[in-house]
Every structure is written in structure tokens, then in C-alpha cells.
Backbone as a printed PyTorch tensor [residue, N CA C, xyz], in Angstrom:
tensor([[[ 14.1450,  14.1130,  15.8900],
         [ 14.8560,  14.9420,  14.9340],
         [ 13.8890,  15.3690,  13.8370]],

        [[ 13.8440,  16.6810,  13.3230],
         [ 12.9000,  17.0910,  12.3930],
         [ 12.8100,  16.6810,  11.1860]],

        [[ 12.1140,  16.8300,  10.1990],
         [ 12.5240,  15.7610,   9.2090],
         [ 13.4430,  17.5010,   8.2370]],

        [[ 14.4290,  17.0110,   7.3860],
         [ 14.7990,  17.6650,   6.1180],
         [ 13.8550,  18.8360,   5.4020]],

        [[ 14.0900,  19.8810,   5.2230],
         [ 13.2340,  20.8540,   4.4180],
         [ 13.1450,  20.6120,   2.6070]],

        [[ 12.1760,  19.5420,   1.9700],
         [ 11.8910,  19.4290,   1.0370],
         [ 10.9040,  19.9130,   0.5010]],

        [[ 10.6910,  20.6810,  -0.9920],
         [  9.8380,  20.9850,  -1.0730],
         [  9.7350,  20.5720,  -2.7600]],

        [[  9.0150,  19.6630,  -2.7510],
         [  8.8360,  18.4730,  -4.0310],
         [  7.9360,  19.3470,  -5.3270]],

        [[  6.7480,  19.3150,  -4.4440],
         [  5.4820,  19.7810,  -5.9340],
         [  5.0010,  21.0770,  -5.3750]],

        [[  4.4770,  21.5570,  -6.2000],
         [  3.9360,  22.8240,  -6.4390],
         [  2.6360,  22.7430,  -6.7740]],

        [[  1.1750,  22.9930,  -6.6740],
         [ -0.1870,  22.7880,  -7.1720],
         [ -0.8860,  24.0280,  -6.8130]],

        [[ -1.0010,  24.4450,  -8.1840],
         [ -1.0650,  24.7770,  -9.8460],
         [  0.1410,  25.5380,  -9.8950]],

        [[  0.8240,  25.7940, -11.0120],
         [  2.1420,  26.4000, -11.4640],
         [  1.4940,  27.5340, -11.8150]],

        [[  0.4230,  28.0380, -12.0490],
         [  0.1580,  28.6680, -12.7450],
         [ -1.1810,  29.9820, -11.9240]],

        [[ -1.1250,  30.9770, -12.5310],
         [ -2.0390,  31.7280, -11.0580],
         [ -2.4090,  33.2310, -12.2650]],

        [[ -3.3400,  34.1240, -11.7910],
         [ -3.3010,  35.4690, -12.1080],
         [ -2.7060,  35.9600, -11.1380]],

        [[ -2.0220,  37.3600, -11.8350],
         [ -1.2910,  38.0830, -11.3570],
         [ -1.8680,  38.9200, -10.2480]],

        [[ -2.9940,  38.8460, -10.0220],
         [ -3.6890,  40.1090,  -8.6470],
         [ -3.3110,  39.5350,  -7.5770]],

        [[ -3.0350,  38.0780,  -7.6730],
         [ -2.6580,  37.4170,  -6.2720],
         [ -3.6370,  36.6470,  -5.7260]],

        [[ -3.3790,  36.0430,  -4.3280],
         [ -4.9080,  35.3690,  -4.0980],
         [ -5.4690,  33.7060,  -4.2110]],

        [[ -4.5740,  33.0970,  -5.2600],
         [ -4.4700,  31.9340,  -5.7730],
         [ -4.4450,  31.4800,  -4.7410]],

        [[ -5.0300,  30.6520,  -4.8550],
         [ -4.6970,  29.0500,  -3.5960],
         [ -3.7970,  28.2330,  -3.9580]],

        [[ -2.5790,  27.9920,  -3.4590],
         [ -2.0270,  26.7220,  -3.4250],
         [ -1.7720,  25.4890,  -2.3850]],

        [[ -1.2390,  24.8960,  -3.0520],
         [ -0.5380,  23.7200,  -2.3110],
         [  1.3010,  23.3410,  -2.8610]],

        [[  1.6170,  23.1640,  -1.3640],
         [  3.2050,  23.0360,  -1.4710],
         [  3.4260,  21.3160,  -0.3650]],

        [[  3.2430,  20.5090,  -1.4560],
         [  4.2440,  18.7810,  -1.3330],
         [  5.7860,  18.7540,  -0.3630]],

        [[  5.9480,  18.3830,   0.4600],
         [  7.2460,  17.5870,   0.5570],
         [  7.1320,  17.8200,   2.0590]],

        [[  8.0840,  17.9280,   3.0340],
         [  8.7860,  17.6210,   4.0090],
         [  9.2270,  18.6250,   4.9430]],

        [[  9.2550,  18.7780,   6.4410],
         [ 10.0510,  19.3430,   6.6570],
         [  9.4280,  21.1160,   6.8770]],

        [[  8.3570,  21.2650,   6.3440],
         [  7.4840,  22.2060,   6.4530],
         [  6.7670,  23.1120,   7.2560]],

        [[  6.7600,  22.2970,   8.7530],
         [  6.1800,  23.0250,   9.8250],
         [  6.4030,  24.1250,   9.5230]],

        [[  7.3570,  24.5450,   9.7770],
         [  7.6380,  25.9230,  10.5900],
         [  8.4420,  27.0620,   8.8410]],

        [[  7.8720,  26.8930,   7.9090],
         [  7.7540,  26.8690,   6.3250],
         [  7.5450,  28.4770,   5.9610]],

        [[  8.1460,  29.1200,   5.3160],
         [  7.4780,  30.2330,   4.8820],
         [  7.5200,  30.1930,   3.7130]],

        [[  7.0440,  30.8420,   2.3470],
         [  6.7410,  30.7280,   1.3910],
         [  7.3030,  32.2330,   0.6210]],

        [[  7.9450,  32.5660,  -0.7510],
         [  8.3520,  33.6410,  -1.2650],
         [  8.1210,  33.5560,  -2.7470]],

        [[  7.5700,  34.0750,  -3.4740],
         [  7.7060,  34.2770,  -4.9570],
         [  8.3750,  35.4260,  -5.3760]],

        [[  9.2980,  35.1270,  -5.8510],
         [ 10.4020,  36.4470,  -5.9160],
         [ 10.5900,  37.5590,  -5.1670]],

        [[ 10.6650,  36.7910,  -4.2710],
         [ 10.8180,  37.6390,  -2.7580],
         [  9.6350,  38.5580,  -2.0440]],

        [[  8.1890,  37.9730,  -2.9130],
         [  7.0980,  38.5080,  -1.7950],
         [  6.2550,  37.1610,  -1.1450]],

        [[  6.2480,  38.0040,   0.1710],
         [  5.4970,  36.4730,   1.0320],
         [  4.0020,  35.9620,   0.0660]],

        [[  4.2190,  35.1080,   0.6630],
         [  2.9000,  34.4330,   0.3920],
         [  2.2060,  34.4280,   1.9510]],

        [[  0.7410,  34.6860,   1.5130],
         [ -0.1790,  35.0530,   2.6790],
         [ -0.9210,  33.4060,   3.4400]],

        [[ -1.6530,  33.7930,   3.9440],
         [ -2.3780,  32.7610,   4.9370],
         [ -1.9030,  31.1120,   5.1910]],

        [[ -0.5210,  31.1900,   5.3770],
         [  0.1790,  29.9700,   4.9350],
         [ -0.8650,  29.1130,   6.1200]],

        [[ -1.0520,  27.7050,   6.3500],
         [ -0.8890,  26.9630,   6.9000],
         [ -0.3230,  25.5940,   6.4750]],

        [[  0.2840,  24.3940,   7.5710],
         [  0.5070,  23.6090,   7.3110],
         [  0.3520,  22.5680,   8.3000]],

        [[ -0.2330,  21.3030,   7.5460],
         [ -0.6970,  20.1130,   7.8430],
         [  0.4890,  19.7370,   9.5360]],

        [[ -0.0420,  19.3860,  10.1890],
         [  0.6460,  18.6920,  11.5710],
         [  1.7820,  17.9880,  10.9230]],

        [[  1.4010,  17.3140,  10.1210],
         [  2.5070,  15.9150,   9.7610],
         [  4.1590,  16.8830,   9.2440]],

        [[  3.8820,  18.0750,   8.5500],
         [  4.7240,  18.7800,   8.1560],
         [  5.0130,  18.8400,   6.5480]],

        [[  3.8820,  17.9530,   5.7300],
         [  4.2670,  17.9430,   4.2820],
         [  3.3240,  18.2950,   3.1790]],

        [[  2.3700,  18.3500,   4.0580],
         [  1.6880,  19.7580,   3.1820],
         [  1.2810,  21.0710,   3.7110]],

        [[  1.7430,  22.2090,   2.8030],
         [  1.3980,  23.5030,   3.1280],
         [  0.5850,  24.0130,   2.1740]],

        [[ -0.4540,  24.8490,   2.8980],
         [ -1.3080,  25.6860,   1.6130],
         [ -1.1180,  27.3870,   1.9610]],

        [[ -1.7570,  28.2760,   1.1900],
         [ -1.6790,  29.5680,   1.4290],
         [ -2.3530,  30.2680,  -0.1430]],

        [[ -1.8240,  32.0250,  -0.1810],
         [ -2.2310,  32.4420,  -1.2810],
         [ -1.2330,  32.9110,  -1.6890]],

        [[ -1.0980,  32.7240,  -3.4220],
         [  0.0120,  33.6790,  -3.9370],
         [ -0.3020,  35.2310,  -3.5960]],

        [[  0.9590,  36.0610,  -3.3870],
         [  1.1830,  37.2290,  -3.9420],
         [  0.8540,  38.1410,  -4.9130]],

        [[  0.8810,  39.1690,  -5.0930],
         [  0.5330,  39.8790,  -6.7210],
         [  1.7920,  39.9090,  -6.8970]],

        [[  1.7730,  39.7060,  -8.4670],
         [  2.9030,  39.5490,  -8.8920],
         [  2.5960,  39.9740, -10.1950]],

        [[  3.7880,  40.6440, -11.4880],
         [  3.3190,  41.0610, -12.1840],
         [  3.4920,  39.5120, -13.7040]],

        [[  2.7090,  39.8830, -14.7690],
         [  2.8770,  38.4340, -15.3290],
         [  4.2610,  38.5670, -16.0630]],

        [[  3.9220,  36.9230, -16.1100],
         [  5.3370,  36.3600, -16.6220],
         [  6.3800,  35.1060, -14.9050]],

        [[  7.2310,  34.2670, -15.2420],
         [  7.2210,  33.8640, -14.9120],
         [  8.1620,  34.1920, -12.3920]],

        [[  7.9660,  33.5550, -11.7870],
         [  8.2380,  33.5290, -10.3620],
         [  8.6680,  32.6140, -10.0040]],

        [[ 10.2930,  32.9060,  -9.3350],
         [ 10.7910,  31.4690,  -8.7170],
         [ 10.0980,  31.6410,  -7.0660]],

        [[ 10.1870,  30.4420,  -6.7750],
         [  9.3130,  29.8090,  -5.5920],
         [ 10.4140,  29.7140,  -4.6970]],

        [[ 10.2730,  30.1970,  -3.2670],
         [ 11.3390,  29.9240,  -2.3750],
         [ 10.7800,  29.4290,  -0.7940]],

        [[ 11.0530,  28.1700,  -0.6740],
         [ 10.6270,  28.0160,   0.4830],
         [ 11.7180,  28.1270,   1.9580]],

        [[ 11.3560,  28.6580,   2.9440],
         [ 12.7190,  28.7070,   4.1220],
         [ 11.7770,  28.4970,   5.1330]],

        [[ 12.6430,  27.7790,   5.8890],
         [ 12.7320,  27.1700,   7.5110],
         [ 13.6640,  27.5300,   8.2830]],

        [[ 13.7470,  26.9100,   9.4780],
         [ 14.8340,  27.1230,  10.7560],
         [ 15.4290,  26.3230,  10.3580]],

        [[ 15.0140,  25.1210,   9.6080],
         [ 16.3970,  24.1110,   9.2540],
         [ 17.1980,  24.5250,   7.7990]],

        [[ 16.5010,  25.5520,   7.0350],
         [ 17.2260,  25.9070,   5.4130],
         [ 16.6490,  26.6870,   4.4240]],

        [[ 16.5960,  26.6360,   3.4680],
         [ 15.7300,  27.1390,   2.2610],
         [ 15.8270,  26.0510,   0.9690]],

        [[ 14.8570,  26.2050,   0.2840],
         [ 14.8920,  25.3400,  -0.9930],
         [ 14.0320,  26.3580,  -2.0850]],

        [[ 14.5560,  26.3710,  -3.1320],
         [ 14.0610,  26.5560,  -4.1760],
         [ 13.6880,  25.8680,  -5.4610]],

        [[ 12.0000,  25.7960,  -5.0970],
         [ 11.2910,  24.9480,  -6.4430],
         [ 11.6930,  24.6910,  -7.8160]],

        [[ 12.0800,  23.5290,  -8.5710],
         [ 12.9660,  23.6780,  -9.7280],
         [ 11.8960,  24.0920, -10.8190]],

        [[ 10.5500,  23.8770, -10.3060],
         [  9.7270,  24.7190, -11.5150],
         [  9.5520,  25.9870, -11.1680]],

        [[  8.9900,  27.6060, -11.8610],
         [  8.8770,  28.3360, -11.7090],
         [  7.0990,  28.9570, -11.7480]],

        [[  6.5060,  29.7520, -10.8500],
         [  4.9060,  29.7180, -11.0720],
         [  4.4640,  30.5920, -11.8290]],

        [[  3.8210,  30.5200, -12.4430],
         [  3.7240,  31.4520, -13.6930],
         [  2.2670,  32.0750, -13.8840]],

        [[  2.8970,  33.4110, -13.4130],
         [  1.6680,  34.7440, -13.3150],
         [  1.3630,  34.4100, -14.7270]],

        [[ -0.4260,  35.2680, -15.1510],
         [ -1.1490,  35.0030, -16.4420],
         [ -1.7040,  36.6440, -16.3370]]])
């Protein structure tokens, strides 16, 4: 059984707005993971075998703050912090 779609931490909250940023996305449930900052993808996702860490690049986005949306085949979750274009 797959595990639950959690998506815990966020690493860095914080990014310029041209896009490009590297992150990392914590929790669970992730394989099969896509990534949205106010509804634009996030690019070059991959994620770890185990399923609980994902990396990729932010979006351009314009500044000021972006809710984080992660969705799967099993759900969606949205990050309770928000990432915040500079």
C-alpha cells in the first residue's frame, strides 16, 4: 500500500522571482508528486525512490508571497507555509 501524500517542509521558503531556484520538498507519499506555486508547475521535479524527498525548480513568479501545492494519484496537499518570491 502506498504510503499517504504528505508534504511536511519546504527548503528555502524563499527564492527570486525569475524562477530557477532549487528546492527541496520533505514528507511522504511523493513518488508520483507534482509540484504548483500558484498554479504554475514547477520544472525538473525529481524524487528520491523511497518517496520523501522531492527536488526541482521554482517557477517565475512575480514578487511577493506563493502558496505551494503538491498533487498525486493518491490527493493534493497544500504547504501551510507560503514561498516567498524577492
Amino acid at each position: 500500500m502506498p504510503s499517504p501524500l504528505i508534504a511536511a517542509i519546504l527548503i528555502p521558503v524563499t527564492g527570486e522571482s525569475d524562477g530557477g531556484e532549487p528546492f527541496v520538498l520533505l514528507g511522504s507519499g511523493l513518488s508520483e508528486a507534482s509540484v504548483s506555486f500558484d498554479g504554475s508547475p514547477a520544472t525538473r521535479i525529481s524524487v528520491h525512490e523511497s518517496g520523501t524527498v522531492l527536488i526541482g525548480l521554482t517557477p517565475r513568479h512575480e514578487q511577493g508571497e506563493a502558496e505551494v501545492e503538491v498533487k498525486s494519484p493518491d490527493g493534493s496537499a497544500t504547504m501551510a507555509d507560503k514561498f516567498n518570491y524577492k
